[in-house]
C-alpha positions as CSV (number, residue, x, y, z in Angstrom):
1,X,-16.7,-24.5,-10.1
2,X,-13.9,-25.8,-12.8
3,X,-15.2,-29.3,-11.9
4,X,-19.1,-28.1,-13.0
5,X,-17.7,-26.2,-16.0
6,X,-15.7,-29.5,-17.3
7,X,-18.7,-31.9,-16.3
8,X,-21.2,-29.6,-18.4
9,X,-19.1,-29.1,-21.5
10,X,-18.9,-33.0,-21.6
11,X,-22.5,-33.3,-21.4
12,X,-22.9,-30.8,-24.6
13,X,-20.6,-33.0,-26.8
14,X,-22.0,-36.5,-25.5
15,X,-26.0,-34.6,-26.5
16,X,-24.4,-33.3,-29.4
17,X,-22.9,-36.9,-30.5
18,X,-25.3,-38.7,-29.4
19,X,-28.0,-36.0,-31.6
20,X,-25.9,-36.6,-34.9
21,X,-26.4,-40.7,-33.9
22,X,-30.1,-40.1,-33.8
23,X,-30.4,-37.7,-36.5
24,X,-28.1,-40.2,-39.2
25,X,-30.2,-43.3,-38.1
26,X,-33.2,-41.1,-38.9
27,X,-32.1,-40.2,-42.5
28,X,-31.1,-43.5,-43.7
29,X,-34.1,-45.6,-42.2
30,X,-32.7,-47.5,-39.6
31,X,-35.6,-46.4,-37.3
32,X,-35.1,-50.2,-35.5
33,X,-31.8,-49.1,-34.0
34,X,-33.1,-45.5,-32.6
35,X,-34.3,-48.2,-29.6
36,X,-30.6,-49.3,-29.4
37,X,-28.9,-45.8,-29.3
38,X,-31.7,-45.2,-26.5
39,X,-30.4,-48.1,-24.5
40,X,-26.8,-47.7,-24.8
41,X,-27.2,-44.0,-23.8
42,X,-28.9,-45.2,-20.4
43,X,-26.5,-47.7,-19.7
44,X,-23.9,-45.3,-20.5
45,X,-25.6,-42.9,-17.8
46,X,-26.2,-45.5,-15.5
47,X,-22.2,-47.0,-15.5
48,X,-21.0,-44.0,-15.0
49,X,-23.4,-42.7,-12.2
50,X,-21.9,-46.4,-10.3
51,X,-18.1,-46.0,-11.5
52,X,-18.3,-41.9,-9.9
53,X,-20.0,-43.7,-6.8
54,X,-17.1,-46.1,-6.8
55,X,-14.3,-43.7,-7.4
56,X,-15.6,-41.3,-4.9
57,X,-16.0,-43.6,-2.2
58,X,-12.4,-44.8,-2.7
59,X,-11.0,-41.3,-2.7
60,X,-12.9,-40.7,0.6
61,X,-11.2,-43.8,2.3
62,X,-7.9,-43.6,1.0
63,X,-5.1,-41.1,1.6
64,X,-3.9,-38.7,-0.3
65,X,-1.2,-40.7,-2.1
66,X,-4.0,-42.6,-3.7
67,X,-5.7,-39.7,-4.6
68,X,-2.3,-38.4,-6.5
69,X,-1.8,-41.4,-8.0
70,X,-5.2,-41.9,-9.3
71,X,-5.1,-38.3,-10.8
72,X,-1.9,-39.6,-12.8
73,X,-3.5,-42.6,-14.1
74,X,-6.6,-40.2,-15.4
75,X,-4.4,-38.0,-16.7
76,X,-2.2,-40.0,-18.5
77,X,-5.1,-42.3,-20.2
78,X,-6.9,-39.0,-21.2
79,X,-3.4,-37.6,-22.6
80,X,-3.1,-41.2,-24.4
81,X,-6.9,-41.2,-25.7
82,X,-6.7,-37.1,-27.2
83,X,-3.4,-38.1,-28.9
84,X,-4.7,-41.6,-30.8
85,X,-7.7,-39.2,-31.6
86,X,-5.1,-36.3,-33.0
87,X,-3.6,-39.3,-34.6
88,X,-6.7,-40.8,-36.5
89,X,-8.9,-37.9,-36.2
């Protein structure tokens, strides 16, 4: 359940970023590059459908020392990414 709860929140803020994107290109008359946010949205979709196919397949066939060790790389590159965004945000 807390993996469906994460998975949905992050879903909200991409649609909600993604919405303010749409909605700024839309006020200042770059109508040419609502095509392009369309596009990069799909292939963000679709990369990360094949990169959850590829991680999950690996955790399947590995032990669960890789499975710790992957978790500790996530987790450290999140904790790096939400402190450069404290930083500059």
């Amino acid at each position: 359940m807390n993996e469906f709860i994460i998975t949905f929140r992050e879903c909200l803020e991409a649609a909600l970023i993604v919405g303010i994107m749409y909605t700024v290109l839309d006020k200042n008359g770059h109508h040419s590059l609502k095509r392009t946010l369309w596009i990069s949205v799909l292939a963000s979709v679709i990369s990360s459908a094949i990169l959850g196919r590829v991680l999950y397949e690996l955790l399947e066939e590995s032990g669960a020392h890789f499975k710790e060790f992957l978790e500790r790389v996530f987790h450290v590159r999140y904790c790096g990414f939400a402190d450069v965004c404290d930083l500059f945000g």
